[in-house]
KOLVO-215214 format. One record per residue: residue number from 1; x, y, z of N, C-alpha, C in turn. Coordinates in Angstrom, 2 decimals. Layout:
N
    i      n.u      n.v      n.w     ca.u     ca.v     ca.w      c.u      c.v      c.w
  NUM        X        Y        Z        X        Y        Z        X        Y        Z
...
//
This chain:
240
    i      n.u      n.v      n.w     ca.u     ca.v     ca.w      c.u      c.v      c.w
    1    -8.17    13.74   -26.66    -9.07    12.60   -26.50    -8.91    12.04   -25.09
    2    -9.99    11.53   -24.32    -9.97    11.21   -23.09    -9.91     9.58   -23.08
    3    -8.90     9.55   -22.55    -8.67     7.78   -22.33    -9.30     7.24   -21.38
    4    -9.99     5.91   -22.18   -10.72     5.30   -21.31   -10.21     4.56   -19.87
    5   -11.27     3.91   -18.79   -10.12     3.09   -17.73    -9.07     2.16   -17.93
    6    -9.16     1.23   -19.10    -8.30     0.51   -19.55    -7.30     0.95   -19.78
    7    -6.80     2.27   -20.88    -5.83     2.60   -21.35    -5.13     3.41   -20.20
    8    -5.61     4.15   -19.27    -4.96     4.78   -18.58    -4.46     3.52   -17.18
    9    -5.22     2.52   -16.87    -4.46     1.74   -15.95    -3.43     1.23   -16.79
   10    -3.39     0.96   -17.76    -2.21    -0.09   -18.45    -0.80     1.20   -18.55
   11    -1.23     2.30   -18.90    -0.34     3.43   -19.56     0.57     3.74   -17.61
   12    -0.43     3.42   -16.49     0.13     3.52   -15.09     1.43     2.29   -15.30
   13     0.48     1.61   -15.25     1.16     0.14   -14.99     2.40     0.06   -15.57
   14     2.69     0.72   -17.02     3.83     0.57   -17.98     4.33     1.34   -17.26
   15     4.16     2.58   -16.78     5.36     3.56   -16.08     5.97     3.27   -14.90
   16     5.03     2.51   -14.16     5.37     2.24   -13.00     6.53     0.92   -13.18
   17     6.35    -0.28   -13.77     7.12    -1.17   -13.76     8.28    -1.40   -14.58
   18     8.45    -0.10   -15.72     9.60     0.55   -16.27    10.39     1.11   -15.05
   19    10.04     1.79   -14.27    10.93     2.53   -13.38    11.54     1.30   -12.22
   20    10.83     0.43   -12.07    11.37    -0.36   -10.51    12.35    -1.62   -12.16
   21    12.34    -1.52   -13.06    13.73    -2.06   -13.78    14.99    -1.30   -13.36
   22    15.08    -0.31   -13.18    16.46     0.39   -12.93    16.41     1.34   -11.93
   23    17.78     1.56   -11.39    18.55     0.60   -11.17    18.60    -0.61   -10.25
   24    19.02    -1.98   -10.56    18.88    -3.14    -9.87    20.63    -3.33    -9.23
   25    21.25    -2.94    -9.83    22.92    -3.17    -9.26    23.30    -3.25    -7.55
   26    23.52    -4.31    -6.85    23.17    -3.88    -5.53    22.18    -4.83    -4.82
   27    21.15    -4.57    -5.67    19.85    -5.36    -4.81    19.69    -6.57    -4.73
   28    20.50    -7.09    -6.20    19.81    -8.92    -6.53    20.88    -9.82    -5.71
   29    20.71   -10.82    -5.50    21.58   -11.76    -4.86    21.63   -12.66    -6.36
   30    22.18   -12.12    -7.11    22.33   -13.19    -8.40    22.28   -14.99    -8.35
   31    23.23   -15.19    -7.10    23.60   -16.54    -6.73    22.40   -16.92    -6.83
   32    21.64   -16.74    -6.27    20.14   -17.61    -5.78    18.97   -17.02    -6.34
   33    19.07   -15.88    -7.07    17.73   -15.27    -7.63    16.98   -16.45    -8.72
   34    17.72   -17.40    -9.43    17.05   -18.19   -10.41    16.17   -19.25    -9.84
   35    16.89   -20.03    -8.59    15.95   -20.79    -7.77    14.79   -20.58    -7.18
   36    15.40   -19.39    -6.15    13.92   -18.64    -5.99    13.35   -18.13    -6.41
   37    13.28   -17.51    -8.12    12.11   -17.13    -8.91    11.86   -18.64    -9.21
   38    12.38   -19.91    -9.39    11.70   -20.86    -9.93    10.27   -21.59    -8.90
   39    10.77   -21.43    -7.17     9.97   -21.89    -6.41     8.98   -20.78    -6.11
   40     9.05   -19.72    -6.52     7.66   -18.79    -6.36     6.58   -19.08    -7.89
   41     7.16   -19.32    -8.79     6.49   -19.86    -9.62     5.98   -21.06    -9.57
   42     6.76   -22.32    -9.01     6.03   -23.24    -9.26     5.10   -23.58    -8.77
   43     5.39   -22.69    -6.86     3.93   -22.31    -5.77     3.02   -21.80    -6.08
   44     3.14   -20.84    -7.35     2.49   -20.26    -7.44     2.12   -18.75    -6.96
   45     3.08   -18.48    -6.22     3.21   -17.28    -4.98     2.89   -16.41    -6.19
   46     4.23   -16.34    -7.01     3.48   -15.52    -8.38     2.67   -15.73    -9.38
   47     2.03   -14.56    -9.30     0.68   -14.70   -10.20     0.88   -14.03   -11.20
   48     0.71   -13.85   -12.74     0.58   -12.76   -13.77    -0.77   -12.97   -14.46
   49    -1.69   -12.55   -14.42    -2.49   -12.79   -16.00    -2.69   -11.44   -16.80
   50    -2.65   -11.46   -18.24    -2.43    -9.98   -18.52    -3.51    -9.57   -19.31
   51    -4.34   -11.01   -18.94    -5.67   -11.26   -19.83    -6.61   -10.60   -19.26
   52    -6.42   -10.51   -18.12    -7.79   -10.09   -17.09    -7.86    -8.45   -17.36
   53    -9.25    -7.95   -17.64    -9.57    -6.37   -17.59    -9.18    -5.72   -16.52
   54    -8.31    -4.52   -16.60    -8.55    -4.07   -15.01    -9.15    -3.83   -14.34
   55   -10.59    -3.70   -14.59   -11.54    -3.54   -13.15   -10.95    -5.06   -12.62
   56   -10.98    -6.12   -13.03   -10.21    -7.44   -12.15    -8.78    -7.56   -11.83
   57    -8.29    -6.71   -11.60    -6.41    -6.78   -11.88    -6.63    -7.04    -9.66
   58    -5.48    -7.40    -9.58    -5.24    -7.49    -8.04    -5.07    -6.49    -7.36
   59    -6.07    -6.43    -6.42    -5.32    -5.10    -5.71    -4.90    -5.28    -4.67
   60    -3.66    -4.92    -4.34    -2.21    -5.17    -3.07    -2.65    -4.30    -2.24
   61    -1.78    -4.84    -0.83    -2.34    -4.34     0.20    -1.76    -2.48     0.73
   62    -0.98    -2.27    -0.60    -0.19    -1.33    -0.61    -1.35    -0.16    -0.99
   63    -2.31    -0.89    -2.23    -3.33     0.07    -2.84    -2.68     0.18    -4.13
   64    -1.51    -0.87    -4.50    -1.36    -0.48    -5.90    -2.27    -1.76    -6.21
   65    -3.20    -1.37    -7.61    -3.89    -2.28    -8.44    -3.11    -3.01   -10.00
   66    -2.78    -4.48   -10.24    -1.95    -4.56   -11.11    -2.54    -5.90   -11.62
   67    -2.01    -6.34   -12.98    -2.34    -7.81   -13.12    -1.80    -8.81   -12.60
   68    -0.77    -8.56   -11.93    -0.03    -9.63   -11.04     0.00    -9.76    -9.58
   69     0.48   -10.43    -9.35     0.95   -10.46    -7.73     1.87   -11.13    -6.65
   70     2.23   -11.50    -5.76     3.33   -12.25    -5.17     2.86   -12.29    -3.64
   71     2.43   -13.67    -3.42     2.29   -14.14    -1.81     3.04   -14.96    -1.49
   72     4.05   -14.87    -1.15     5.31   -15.30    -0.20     4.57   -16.50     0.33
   73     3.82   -16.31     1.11     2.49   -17.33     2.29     2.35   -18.39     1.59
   74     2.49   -18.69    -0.08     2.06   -19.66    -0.45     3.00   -20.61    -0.68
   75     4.58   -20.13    -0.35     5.69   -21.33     0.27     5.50   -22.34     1.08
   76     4.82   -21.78     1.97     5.00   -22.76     3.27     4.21   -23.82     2.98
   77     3.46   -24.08     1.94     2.94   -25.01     2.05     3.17   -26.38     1.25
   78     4.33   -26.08     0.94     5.57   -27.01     0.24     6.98   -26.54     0.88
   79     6.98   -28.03     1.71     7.97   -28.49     2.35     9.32   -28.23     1.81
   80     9.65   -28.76     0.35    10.38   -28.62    -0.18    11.16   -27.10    -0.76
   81    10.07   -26.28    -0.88    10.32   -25.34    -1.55    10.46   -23.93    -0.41
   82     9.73   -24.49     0.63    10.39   -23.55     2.05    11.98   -23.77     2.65
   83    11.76   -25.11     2.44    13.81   -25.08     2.62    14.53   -25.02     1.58
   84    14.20   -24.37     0.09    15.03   -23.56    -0.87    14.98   -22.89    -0.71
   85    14.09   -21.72    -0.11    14.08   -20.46     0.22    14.91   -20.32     1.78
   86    14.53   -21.55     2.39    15.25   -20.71     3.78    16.74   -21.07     3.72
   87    17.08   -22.24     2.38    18.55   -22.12     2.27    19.04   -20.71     1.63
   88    18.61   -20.42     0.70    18.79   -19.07     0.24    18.70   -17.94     0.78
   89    18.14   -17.85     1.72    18.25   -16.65     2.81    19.37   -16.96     3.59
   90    19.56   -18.31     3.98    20.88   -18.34     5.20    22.01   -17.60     4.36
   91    22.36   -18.38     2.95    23.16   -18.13     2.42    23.36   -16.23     2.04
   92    22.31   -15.70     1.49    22.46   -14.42     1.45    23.15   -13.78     2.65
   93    22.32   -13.94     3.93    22.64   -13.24     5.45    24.08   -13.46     5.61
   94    24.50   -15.21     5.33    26.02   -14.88     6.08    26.84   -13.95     4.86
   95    26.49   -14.20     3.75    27.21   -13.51     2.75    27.13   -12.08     2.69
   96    26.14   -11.22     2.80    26.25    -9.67     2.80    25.84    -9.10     4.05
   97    25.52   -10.11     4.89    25.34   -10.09     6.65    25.71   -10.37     7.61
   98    27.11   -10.47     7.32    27.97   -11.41     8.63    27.96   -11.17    10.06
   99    27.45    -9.56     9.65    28.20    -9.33    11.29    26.11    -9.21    12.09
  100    25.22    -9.20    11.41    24.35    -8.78    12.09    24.19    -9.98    13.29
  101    23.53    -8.79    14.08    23.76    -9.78    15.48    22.19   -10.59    16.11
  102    21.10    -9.79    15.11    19.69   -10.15    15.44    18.49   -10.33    14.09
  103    18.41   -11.25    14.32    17.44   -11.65    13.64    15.91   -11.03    13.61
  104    15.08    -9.92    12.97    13.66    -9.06    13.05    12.83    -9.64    11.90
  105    11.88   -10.41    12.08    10.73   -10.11    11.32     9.87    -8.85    11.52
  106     9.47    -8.92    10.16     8.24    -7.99    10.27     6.82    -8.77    10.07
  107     6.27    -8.38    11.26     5.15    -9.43    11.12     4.34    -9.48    10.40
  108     3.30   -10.46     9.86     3.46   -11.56    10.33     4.13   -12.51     9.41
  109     4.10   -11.91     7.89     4.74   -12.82     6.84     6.08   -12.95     7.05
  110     6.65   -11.96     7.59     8.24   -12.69     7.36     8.80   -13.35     8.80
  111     7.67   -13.81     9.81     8.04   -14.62    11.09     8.83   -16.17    10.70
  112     7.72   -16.56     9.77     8.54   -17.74     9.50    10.16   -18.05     9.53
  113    10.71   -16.85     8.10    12.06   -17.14     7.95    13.21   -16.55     8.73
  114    12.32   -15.43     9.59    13.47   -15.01     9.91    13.42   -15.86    11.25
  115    12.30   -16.47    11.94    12.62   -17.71    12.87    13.54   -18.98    12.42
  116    14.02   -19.19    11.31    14.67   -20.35    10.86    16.03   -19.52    10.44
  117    16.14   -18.18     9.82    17.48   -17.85     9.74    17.67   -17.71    11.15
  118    16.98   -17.33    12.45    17.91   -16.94    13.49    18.19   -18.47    14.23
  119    17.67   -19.46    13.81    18.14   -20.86    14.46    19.10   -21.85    13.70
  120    19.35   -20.99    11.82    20.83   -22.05    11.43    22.09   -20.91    11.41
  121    21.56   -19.49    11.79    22.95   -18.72    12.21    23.05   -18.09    13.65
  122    22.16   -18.81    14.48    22.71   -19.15    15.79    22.52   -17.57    16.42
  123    21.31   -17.04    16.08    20.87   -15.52    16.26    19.43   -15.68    16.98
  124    19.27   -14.09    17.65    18.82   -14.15    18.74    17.44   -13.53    18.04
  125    15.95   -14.17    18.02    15.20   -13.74    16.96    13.94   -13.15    17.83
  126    13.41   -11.84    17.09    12.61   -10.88    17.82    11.36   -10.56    16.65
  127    10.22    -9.63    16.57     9.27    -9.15    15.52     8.52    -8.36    15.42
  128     8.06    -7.24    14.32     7.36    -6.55    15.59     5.92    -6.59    14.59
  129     5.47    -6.00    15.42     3.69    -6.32    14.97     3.62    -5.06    14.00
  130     2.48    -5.29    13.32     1.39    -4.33    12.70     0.53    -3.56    13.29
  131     0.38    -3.82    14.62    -0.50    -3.17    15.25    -0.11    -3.63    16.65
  132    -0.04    -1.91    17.58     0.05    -2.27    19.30    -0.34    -3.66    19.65
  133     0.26    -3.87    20.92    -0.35    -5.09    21.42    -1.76    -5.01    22.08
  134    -2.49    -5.11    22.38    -3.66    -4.77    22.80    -3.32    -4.52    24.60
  135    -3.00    -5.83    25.11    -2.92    -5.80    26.70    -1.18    -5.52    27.13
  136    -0.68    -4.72    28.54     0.34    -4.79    28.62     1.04    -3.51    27.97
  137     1.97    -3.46    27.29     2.63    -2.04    27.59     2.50    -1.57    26.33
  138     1.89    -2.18    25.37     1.50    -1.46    23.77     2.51    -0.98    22.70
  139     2.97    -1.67    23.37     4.45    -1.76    22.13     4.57    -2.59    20.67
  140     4.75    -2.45    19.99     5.16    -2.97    18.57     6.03    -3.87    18.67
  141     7.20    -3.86    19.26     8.54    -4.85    19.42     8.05    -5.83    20.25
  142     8.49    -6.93    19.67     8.07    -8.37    20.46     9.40    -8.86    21.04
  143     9.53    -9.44    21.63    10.73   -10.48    22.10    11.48    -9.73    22.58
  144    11.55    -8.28    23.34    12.07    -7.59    24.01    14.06    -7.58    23.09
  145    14.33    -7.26    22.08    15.96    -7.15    21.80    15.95    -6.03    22.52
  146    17.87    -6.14    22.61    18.38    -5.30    23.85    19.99    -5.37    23.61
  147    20.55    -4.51    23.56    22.18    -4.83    23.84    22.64    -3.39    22.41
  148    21.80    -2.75    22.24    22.36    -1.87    21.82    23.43    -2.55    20.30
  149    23.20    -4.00    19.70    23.47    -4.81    18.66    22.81    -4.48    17.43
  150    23.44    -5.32    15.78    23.03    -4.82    14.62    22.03    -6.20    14.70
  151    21.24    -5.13    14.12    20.12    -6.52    13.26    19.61    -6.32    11.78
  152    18.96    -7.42    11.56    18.77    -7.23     9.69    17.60    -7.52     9.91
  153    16.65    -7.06     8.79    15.11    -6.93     9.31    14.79    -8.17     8.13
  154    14.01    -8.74     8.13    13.48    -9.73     7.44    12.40    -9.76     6.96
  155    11.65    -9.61     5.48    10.47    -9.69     4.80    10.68   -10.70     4.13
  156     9.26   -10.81     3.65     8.83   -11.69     2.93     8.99   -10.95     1.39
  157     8.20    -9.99     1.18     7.91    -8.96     0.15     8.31    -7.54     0.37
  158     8.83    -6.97    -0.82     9.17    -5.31    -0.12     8.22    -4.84    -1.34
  159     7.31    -3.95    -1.09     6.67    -3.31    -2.51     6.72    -2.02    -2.26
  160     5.77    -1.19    -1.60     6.42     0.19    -0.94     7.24     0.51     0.03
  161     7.69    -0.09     0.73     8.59    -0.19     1.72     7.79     0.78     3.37
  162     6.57     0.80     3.17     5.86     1.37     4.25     5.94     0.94     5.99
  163     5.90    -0.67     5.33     5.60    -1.90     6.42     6.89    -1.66     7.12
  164     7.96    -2.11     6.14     9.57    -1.90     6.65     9.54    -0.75     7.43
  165     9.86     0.34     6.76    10.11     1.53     7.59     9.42     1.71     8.59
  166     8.32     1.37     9.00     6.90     1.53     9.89     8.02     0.80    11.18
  167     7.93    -0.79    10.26     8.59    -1.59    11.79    10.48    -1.34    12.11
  168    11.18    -0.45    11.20    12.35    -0.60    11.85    12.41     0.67    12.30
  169    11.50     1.58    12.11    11.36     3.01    13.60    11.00     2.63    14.83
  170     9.65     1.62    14.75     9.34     0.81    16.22    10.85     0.13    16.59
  171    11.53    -0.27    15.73    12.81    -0.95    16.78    13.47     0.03    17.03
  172    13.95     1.70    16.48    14.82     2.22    16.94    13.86     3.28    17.79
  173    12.64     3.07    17.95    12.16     4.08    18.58    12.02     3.06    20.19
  174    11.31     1.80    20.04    11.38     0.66    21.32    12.06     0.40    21.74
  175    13.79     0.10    21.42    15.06    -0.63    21.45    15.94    -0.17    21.39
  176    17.32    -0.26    21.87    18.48     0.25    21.47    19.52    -0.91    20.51
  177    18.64    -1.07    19.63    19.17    -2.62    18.64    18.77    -1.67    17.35
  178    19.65    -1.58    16.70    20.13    -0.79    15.14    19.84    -1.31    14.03
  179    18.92    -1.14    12.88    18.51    -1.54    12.03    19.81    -1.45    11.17
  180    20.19    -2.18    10.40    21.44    -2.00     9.34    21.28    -2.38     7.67
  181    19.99    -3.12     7.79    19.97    -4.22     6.52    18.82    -4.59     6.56
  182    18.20    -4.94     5.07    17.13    -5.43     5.16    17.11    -6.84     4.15
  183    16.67    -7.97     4.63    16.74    -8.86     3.98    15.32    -9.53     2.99
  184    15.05    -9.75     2.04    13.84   -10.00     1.50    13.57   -11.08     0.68
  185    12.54   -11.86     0.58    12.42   -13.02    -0.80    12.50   -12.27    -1.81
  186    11.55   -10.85    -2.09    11.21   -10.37    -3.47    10.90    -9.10    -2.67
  187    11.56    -7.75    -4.08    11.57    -6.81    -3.74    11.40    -6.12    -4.91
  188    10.04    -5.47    -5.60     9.67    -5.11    -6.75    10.52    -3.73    -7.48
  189    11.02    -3.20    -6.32    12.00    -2.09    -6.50    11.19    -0.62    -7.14
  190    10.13    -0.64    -6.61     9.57     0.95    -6.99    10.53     1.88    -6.37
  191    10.20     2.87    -7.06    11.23     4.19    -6.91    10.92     4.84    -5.49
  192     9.36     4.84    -5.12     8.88     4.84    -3.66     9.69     3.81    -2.69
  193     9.65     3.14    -2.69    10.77     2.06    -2.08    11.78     2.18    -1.80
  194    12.85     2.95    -2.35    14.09     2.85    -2.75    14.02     4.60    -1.95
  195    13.39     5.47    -1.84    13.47     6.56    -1.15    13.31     6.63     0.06
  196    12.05     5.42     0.51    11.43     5.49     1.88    13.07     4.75     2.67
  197    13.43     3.91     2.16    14.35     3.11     2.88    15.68     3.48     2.48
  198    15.99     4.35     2.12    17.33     4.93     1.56    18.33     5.47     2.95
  199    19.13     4.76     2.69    21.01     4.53     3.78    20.12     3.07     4.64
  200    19.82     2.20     4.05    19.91     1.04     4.42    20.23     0.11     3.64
  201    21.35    -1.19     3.95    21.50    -1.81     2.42    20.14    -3.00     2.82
  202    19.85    -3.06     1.49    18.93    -3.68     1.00    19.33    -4.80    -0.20
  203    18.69    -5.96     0.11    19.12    -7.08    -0.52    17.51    -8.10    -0.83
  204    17.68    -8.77    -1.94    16.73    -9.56    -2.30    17.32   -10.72    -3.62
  205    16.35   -11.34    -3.77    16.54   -12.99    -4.41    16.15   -11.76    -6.11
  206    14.55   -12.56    -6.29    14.18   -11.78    -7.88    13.67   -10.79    -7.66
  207    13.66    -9.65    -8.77    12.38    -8.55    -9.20    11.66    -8.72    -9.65
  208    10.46    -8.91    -9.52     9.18    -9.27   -10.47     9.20    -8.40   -12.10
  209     9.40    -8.96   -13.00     9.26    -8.20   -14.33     8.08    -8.40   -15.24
  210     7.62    -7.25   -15.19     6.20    -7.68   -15.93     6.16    -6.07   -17.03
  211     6.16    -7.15   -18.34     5.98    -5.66   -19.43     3.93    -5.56   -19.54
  212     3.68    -4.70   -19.48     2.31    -4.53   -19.76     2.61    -3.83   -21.20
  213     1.39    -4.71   -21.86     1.43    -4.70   -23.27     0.97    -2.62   -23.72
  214     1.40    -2.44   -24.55     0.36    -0.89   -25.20    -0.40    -1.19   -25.34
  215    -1.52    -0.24   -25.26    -2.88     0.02   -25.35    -2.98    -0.32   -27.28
  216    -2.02    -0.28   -27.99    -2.49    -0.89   -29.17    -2.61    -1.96   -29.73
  217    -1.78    -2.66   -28.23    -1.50    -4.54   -28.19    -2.42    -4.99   -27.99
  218    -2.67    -6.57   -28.01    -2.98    -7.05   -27.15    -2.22    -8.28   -26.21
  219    -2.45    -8.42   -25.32    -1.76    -8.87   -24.01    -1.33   -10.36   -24.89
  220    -0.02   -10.51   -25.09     1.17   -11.62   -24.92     1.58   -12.75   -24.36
  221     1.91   -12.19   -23.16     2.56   -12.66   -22.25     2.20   -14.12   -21.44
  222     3.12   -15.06   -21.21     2.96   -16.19   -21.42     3.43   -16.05   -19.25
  223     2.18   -17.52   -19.04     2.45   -17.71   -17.12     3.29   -19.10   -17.58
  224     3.85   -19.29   -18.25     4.22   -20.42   -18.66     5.72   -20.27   -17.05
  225     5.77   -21.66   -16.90     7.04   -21.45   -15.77     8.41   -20.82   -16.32
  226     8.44   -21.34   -17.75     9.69   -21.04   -18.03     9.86   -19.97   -18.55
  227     8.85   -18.66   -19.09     9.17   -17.30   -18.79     8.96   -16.50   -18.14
  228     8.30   -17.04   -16.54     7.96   -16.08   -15.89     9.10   -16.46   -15.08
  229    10.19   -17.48   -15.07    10.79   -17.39   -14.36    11.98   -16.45   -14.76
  230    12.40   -16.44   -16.01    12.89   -15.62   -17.08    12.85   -13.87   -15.84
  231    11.56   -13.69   -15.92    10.84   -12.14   -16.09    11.09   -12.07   -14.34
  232    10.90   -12.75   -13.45    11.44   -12.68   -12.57    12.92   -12.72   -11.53
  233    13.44   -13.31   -12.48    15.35   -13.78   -12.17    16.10   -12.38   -13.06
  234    15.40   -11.40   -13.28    15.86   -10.26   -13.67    17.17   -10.27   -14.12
  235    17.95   -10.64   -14.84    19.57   -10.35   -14.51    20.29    -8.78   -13.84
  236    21.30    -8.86   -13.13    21.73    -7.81   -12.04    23.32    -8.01   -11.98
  237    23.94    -7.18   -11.85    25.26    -6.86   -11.58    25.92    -7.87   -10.51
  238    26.62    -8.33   -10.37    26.44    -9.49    -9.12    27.15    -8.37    -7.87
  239    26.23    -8.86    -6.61    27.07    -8.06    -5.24    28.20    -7.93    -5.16
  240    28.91    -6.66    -4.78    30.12    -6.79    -4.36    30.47    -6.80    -3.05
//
């Protein structure tokens, strides 16, 4: 029997977000994953509805199509809830990042924080674009780093890890400054992800957890704050 579009996006969706559950050991920053799944929820950054048909599901800039989603971008516009997150990043960096010596966004979403981690740990902060510069020497790397030093790259979101890898070849291909680490708000943990960026440690707050119902269900699942924060604060092995 040939399955219709419904059943076969949902039957994707279940495989796909079964696999970025395991393994998490490593990745979560336990300490702070509950806060910051609580302030992406209450922003709203995360989205779930499980109501919507998939011809309407979101489609990411990755090209995966899903009922959910996560815009980092929609922090900044609570004061409050940008300095829980940028406390939670300081705190991660000095804790599984002590020694990095440079602060990298990847532009343009993760300029913000990694401009505020490199000014409360006293680091020297650089970024590189999405696209050449237009005028001038057409380089990707901004802020000229230099000294042959470690740096930790800074996102907002990791979903395929394309963006990442894209911009920490421009630093080792532009620079003699060493990618070592990657730091993130949220990192969905696809298995694509976890290959593209593999011998780098990688660190993040929550995993987005989203069960998509069977095709014999129907959709459950509550945007209520207090289980999506649940579904996002993943529990994880704590760092060692």
């Amino acid at each position: 029997m040939v399955k219709n579009k419904s059943q076969c996006f949902t039957v994707e969706m279940q495989t796909l977000f079964t696999e970025a559950m395991s393994p998490l050991q490593g990745l979560i920053d336990t300490s702070q994953a509950k806060i910051v799944a609580k302030a992406l929820v209450k922003s709203r950054a995360f989205t779930v509805n499980l109501q919507l048909p998939p011809e309407q599901w979101f489609r990411w800039k990755c090209g995966i199509v899903a009922p959910c989603g996560c815009d980092c971008r929609s922090l900044n516009r609570f004061p409050d809830m940008r300095r829980t997150i940028d406390n939670a990043l300081t705190k991660a960096v000095r804790s599984t990042f002590p020694d990095a010596d440079y602060s990298i966004a990847v532009a343009n979403a993760g300029i913000p924080w990694a401009k505020t981690l490199a000014k409360r740990l006293h680091l020297p902060l650089a970024y590189v674009r999405s696209t050449p510069k237009a005028m001038g020497s057409g380089h990707l790397v901004e802020c000229s780093p230099r000294g042959g030093q470690r740096a930790i790259m800074i996102e907002d979101a990791v979903v395929s890890g394309k963006s990442t890898r894209n911009a920490i070849q421009a630093i080792h291909g532009e620079t003699d400054v060493k990618v070592f680490g990657v730091q993130s708000i949220v990192n969905w943990n696809f298995p694509s992800m976890s290959a593209l960026l593999d011998g780098y440690v990688l660190r993040s707050f929550p995993v987005p957890e989203i069960h998509i119902p069977s095709t014999s269900q129907a959709p459950t699942a509550s945007t209520s704050e207090e289980q999506t924060t649940v579904g996002l604060a993943n529990p994880a092995a704590p760092i060692s």
